[in-house]
C-alpha positions in Angstrom: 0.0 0.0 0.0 1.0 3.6 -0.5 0.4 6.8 -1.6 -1.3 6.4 -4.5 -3.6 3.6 -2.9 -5.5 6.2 -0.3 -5.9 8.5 -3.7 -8.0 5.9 -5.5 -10.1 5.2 -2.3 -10.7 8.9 -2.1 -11.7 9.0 -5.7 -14.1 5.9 -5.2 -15.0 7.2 -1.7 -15.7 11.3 -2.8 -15.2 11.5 -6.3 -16.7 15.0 -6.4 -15.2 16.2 -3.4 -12.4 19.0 -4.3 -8.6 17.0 -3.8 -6.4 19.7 -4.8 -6.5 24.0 -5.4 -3.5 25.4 -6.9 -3.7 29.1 -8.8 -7.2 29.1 -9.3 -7.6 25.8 -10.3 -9.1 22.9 -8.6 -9.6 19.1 -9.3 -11.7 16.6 -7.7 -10.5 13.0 -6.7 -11.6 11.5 -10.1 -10.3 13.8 -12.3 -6.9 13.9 -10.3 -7.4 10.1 -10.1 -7.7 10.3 -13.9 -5.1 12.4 -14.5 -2.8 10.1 -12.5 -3.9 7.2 -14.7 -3.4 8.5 -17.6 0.5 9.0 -16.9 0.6 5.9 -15.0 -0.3 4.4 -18.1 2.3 6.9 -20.5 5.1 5.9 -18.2 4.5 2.6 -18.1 4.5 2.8 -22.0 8.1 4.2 -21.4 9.7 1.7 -19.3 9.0 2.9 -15.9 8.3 0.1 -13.6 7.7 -1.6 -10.3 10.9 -0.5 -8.4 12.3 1.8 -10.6 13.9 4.6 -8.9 12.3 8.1 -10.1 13.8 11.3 -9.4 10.8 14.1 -9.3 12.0 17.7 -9.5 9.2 20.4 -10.1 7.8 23.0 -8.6 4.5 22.9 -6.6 2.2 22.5 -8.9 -0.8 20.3 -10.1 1.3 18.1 -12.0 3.9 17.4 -9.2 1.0 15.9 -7.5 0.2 14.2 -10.8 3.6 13.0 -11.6 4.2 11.7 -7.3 0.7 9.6 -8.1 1.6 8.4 -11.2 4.9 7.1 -10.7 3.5 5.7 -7.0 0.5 4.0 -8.7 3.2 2.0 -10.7 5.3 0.8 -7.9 8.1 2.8 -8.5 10.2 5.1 -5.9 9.7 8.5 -6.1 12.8 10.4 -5.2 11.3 14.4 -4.6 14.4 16.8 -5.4 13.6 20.2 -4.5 13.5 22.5 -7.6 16.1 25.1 -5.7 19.1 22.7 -5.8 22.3 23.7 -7.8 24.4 21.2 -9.8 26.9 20.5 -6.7 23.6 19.1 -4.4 21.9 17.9 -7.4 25.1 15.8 -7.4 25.0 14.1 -4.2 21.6 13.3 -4.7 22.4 11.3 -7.4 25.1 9.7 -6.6 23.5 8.4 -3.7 19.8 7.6 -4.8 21.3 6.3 -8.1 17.5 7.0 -10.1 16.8 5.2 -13.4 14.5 8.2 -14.3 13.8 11.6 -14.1 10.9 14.0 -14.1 11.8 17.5 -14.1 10.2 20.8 -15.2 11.5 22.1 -18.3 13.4 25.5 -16.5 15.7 23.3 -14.5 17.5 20.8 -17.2 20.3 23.1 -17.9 20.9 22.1 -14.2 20.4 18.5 -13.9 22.1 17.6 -17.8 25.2 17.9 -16.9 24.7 15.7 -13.2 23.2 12.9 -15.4 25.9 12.9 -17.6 28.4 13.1 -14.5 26.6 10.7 -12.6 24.8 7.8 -14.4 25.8 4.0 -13.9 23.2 2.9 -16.2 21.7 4.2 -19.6 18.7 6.3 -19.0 15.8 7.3 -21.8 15.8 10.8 -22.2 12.2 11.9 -23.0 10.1 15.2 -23.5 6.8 14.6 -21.9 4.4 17.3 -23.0 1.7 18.3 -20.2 -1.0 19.9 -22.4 -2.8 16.4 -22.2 -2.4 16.4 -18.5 -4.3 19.7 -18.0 -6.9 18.8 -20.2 -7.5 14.9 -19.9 -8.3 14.5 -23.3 -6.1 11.7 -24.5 -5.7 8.5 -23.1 -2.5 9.0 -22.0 -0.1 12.1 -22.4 2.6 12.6 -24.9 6.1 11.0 -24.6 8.5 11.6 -27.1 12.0 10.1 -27.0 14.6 12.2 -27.5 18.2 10.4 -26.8 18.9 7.3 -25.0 18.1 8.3 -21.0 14.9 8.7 -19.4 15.0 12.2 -18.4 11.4 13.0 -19.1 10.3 16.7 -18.4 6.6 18.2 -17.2 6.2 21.9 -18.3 5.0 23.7 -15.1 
């Protein structure tokens, strides 16, 4: 059990009770539910499994709770980074967490690129994942697209 299990109760429990307000917006426990599924399923898609280690660095924001859900709902470790670090903590972090992906917010990979690159044992995917389809729900599952060989894949805030 974790996490992501007391979300889906909620959902089934109060699924039109408010779960989250952030900047004017809100969500109920389905539609975050939803939301969290639908990622679940795009990062499954891209490799992300059941103990995967999943470094999550964004700010507070909708989608951080999406992304923490998502990667909870599929067994993997979520490793929060806080979205303040420099390259030099970013470092140690990594080097002791060893991740096999990353989520990050597209303003901070000029920070983390060069920490992967410094610090990965193992190949990870680098992808682009595009939030537009988060926000609005309207695709089965959001937008992945590859763009090197490591998993860095990045939520627009």
């Amino acid at each position: 059990m974790n996490l992501a299990h007391y979300l889906e109760r909620s959902a089934a429990q109060f699924p039109d009770r408010i779960a989250v307000r952030h900047e004017g917006q809100t969500l109920t426990y389905r539609e975050l539910n939803t939301r969290c599924n639908r990622l679940a399923a795009g990062l499954k898609q891209r490799g992300l499994s059941t103990a995967d280690r999943c470094a999550l660095m964004m700010p507070n924001s909708i989608q951080t709770i999406t992304a923490y859900n998502a990667i909870a709902k599929l067994g993997a470790v979520v490793i929060p980074i806080n979205f303040l670090y420099r390259a030099h903590e970013l470092k140690h972090i990594f080097e002791d967490s060893k991740p096999t992906a990353f989520i990050g917010a597209a303003p901070y990979l000029d920070e983390i690129r060069p920490v992967l690159k410094a610090t990965a044992d193992t190949p990870i995917r680098l992808a682009r994942l595009m939030t537009a389809n988060l926000r609005t729900c309207r695709r089965p599952t959001p937008t992945i697209r590859i763009l090197r060989p490591m998993r860095l894949m990045t939520m627009k805030p």
